[in-house]
SEVEX-755425 format. One record per residue (C-alpha): residue in three letters; x negated, y negated, z negated. Coordinates in Angstrom, 3 decimals, decimal comma, padded with zeros to 6 digits. Example, Ala and Ser with C-alpha at 12.3 -4.5 7.8 and 13.67 -1.06 7.14 Angstrom:
BEGIN
- ALA  -012,300  004,500  -007,800;
- SER  -013,670  001,060  -007,140;
This chain:
BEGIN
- UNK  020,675  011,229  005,726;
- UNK  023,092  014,351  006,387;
- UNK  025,321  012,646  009,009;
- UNK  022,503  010,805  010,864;
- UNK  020,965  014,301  011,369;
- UNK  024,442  015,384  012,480;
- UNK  024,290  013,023  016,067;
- UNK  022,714  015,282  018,209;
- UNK  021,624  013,075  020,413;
- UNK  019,298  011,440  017,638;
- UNK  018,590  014,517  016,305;
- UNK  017,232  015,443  019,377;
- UNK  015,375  012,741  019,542;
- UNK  013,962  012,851  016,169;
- UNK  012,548  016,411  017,186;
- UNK  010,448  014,606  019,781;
- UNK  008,837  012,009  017,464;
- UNK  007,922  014,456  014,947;
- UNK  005,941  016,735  017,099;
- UNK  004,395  013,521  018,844;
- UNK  003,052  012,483  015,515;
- UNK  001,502  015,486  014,703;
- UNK  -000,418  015,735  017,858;
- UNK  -001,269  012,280  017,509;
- UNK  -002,296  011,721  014,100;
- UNK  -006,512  012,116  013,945;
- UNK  -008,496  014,997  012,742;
- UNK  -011,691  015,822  011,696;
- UNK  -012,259  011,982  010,460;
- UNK  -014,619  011,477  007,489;
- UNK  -014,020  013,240  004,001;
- UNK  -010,311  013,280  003,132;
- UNK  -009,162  010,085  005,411;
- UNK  -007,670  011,854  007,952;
- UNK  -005,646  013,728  005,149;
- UNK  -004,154  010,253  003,827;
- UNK  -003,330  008,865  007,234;
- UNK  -001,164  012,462  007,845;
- UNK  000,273  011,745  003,941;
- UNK  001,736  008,684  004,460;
- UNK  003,173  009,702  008,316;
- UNK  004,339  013,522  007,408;
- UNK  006,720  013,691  006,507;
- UNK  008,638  010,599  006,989;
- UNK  011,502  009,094  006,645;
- UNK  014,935  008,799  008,900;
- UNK  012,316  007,582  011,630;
- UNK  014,532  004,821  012,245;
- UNK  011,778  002,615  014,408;
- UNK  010,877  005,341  016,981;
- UNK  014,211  006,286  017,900;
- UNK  014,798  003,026  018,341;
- UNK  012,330  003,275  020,972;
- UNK  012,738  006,111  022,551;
- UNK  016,388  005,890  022,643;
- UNK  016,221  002,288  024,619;
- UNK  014,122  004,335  026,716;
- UNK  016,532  006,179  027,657;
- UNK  019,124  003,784  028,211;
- UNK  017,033  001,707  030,207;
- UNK  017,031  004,681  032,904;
- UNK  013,419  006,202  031,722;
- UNK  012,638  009,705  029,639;
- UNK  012,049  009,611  026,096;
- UNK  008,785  010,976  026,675;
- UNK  007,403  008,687  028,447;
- UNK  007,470  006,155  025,469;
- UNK  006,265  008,824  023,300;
- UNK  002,988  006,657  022,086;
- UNK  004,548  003,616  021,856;
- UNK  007,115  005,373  019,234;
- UNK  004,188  006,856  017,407;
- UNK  002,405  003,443  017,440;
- UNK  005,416  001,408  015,865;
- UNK  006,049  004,272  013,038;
- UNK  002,385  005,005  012,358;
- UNK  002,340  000,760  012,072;
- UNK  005,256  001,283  009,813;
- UNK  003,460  004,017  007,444;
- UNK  000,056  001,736  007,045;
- UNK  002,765  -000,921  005,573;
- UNK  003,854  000,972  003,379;
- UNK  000,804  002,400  001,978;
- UNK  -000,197  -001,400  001,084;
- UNK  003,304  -002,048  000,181;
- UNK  003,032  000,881  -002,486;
- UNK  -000,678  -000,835  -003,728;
- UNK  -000,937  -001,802  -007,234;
- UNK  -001,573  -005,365  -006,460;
- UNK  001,722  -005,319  -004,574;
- UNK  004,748  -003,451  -005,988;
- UNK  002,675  -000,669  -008,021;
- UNK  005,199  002,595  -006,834;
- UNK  005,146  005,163  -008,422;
- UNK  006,120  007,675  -006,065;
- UNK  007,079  007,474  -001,987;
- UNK  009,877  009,877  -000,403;
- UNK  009,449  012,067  -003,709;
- UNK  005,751  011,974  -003,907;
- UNK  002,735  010,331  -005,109;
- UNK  001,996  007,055  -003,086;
- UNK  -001,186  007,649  -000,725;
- UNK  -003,173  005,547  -002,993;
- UNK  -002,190  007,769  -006,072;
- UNK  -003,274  010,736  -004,023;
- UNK  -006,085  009,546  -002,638;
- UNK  -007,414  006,230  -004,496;
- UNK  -007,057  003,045  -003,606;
- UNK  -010,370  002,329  -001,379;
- UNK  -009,017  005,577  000,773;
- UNK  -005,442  004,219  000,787;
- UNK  -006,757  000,866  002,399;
- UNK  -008,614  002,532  004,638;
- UNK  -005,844  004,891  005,842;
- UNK  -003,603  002,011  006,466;
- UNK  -006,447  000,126  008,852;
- UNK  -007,045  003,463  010,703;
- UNK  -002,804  003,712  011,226;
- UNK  -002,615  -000,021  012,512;
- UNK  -005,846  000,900  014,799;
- UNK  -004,312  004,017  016,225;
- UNK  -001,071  002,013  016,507;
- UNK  -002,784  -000,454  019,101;
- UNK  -004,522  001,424  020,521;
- UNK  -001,425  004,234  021,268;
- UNK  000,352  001,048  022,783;
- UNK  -001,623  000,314  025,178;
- UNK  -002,266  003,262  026,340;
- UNK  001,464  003,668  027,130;
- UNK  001,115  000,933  029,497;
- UNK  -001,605  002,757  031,285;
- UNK  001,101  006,153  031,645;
- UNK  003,640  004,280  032,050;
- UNK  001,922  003,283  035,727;
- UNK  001,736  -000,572  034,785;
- UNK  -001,452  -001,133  032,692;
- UNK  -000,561  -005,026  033,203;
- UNK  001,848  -004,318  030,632;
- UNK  -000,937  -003,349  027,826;
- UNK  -001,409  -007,255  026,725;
- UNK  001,997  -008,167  026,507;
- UNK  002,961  -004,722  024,705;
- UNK  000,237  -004,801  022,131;
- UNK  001,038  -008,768  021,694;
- UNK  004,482  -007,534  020,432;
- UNK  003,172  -005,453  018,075;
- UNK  000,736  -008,278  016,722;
- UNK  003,750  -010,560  016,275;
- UNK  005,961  -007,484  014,437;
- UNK  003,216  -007,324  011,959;
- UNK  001,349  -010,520  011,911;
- UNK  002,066  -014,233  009,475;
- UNK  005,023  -014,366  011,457;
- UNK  006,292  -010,794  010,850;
- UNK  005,281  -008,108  008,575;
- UNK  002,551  -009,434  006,079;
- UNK  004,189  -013,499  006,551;
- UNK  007,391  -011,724  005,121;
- UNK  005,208  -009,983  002,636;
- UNK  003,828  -012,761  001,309;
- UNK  007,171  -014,972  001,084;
- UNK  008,155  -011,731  -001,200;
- UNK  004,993  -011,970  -003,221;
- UNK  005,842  -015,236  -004,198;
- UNK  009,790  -015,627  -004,098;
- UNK  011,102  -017,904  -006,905;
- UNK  007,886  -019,697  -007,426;
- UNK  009,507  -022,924  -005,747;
- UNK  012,636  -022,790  -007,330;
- UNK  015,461  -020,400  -007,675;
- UNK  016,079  -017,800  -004,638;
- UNK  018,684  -018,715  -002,109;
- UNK  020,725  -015,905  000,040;
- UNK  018,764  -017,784  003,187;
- UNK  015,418  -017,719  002,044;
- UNK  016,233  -013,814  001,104;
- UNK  017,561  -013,316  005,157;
- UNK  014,248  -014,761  006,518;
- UNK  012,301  -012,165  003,801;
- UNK  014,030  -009,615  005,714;
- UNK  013,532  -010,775  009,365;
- UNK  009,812  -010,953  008,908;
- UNK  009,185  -008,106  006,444;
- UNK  011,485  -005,464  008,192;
- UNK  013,483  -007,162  010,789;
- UNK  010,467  -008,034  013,156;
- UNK  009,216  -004,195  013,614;
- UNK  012,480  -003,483  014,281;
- UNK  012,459  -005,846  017,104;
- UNK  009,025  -004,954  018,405;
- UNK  010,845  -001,326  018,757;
- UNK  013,155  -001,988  020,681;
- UNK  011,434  -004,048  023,027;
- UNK  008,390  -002,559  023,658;
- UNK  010,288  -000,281  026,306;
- UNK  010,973  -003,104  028,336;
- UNK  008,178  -004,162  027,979;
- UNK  006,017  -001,657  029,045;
- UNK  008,455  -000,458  032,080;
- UNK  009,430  -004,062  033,152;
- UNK  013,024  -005,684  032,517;
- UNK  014,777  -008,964  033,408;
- UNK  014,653  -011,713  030,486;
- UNK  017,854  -011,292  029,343;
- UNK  017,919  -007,281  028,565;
- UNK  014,640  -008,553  026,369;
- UNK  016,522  -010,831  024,676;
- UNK  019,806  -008,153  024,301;
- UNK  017,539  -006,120  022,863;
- UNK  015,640  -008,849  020,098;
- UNK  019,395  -009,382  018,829;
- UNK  020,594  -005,981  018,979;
- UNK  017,305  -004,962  016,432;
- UNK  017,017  -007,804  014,720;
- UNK  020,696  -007,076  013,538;
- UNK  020,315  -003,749  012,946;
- UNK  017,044  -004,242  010,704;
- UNK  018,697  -006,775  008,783;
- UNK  021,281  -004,586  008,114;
- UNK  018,765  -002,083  006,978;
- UNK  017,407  -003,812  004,780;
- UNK  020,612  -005,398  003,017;
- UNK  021,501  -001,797  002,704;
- UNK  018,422  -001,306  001,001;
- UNK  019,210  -004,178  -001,171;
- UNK  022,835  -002,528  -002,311;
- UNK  021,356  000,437  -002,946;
- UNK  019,202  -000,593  -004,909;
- UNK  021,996  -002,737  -006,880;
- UNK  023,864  000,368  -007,590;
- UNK  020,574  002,614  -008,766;
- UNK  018,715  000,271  -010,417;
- UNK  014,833  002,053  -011,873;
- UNK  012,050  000,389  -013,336;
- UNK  009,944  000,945  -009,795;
- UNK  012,444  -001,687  -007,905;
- UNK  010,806  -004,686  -006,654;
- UNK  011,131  -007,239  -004,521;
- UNK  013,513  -009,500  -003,384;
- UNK  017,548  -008,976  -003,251;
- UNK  019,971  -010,208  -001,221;
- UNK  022,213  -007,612  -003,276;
- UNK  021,037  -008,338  -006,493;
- UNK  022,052  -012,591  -005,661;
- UNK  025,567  -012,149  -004,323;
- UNK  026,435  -008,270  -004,250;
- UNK  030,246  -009,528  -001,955;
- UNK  028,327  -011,771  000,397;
- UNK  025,545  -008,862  001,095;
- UNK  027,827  -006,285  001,909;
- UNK  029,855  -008,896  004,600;
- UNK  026,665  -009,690  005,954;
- UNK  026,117  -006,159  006,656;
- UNK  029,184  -005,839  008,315;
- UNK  028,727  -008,849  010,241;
- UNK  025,212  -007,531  011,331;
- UNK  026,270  -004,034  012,383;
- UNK  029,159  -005,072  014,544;
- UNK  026,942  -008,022  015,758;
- UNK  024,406  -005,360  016,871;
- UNK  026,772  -003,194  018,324;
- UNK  028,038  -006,519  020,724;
- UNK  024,760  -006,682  022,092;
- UNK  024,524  -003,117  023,635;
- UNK  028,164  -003,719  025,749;
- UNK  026,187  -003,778  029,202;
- UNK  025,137  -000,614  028,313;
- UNK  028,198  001,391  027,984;
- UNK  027,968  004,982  026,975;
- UNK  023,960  005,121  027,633;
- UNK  024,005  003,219  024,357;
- UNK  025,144  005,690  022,487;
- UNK  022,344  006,760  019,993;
- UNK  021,943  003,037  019,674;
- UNK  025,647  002,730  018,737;
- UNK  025,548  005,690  016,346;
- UNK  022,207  004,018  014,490;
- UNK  024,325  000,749  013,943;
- UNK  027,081  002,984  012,688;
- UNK  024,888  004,504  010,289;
- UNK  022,793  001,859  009,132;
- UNK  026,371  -000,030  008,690;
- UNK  027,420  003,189  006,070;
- UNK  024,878  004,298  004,589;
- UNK  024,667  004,831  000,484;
- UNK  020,886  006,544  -000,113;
């Protein structure tokens, strides 16, 4: 994660979301609850999903903190997935990011709990973004994105198809690709967008903005996939596109990346951060 860190811009941007979740998170909730909800946010990851946000934000002319919650909202929606993700009755980690899984820590009944209070918070942080970002008409059509990031047709339908890959038949490189859109891709989407959603934009910078995210979370997650390839362990699971066709899922990444990186042209240099993500997600080797 060295040379993400290194783009400044991100970097900068990366500062904001991290202090944002930790005034956001709750406190003072029942027993240790609270505690798990703050495990499986702090700390995180690369915190891919709410710079996505925040830097659209940006290029679309606003400040990064005014789309403060709906960053929070998309990565704290992000952490309750994987805290079932890590469940035994799902792929059983071991660890997460070098420690226990919330459900190790905690127990599984807490774990469950945590991830409904995340996806609660994560609503509710939405549309209250509307409201401070001046147009609380926004609030059903932001919160409706989220829904559809996470819903049968996103998050949990993608799960699901991962659950219960091969059961039809042997895997094929497409059914893999539509895995991905719905169990990573679509929150990656919802990211992006929610910015114009909440502030207003014309049709078309929506739909810039689906393909631009939905490219770069595919790429994510093929990257994933070849990673995983190269350092196998026993706590793998899932679905590969690597694992099928290692030469096809490395040209697909390169087809996504600089796919992604067509979409943001209108933008010019306000697209940078968004430029150097693609870059990154298109390189990256851990």
């Amino acid at each position: 994660m060295g040379a993400f860190l290194e783009n400044k811009e991100l970097a900068r941007l990366r500062g904001l979301v991290e202090a944002a979740l930790a005034e956001r998170l709750p406190s003072g909730g029942p027993g240790a609850l609270c505690a798990a909800m703050r495990a499986a946010v702090m700390p995180g990851g690369k915190r891919l999903r709410p710079l996505l946000t925040l830097a659209v934000a940006e290029m679309l002319g606003h400040r990064a903190e005014e789309a403060l919650d709906a960053a929070c909202a998309v990565e704290m929606a992000h952490a309750a997935s994987l805290i079932l993700d890590d469940l035994p009755c799902m792929d059983d980690a071991g660890e997460r990011r070098g420690l226990p899984p919330v459900h190790r820590a905690y127990g599984e009944a807490t774990a469950l709990l945590a991830a409904v209070s995340l996806l609660a918070e994560a609503f509710h942080l939405t549309a209250r973004n509307a409201e401070t970002a001046g147009r609380p008409e926004a609030a059903p059509a932001a919160v409706a994105r989220l829904r559809g990031a996470l819903g049968v047709g996103g998050l949990c339908g993608g799960q699901y198809l991962d659950l219960h890959a091969g059961e039809a038949g042997p895997e094929t490189a497409e059914h893999l690709l539509r895995i991905h859109r719905e169990k990573s891709g679509a929150l990656f989407v919802a990211a992006a967008v929610l910015p114009a959603v909440l502030f207003g934009g014309p049709e078309d910078v929506c739909g810039r903005l689906e393909r631009y995210a939905e490219s770069l979370g595919l790429a994510f997650q093929i990257s994933d996939d070849i990673i995983d390839a190269a350092h196998p362990t026993d706590e793998d699971g899932g679905s590969s596109l690597a694992g099928l066709d290692g030469n096809r899922a490395a040209e697909e990444r390169a087809r996504l990346v600089a796919a992604a990186k067509d979409f943001l042209a209108p933008w010019g240099d306000a697209a940078r951060p968004l430029l150097g993500m693609a870059d990154y997600v298109g390189s990256r080797s851990s």
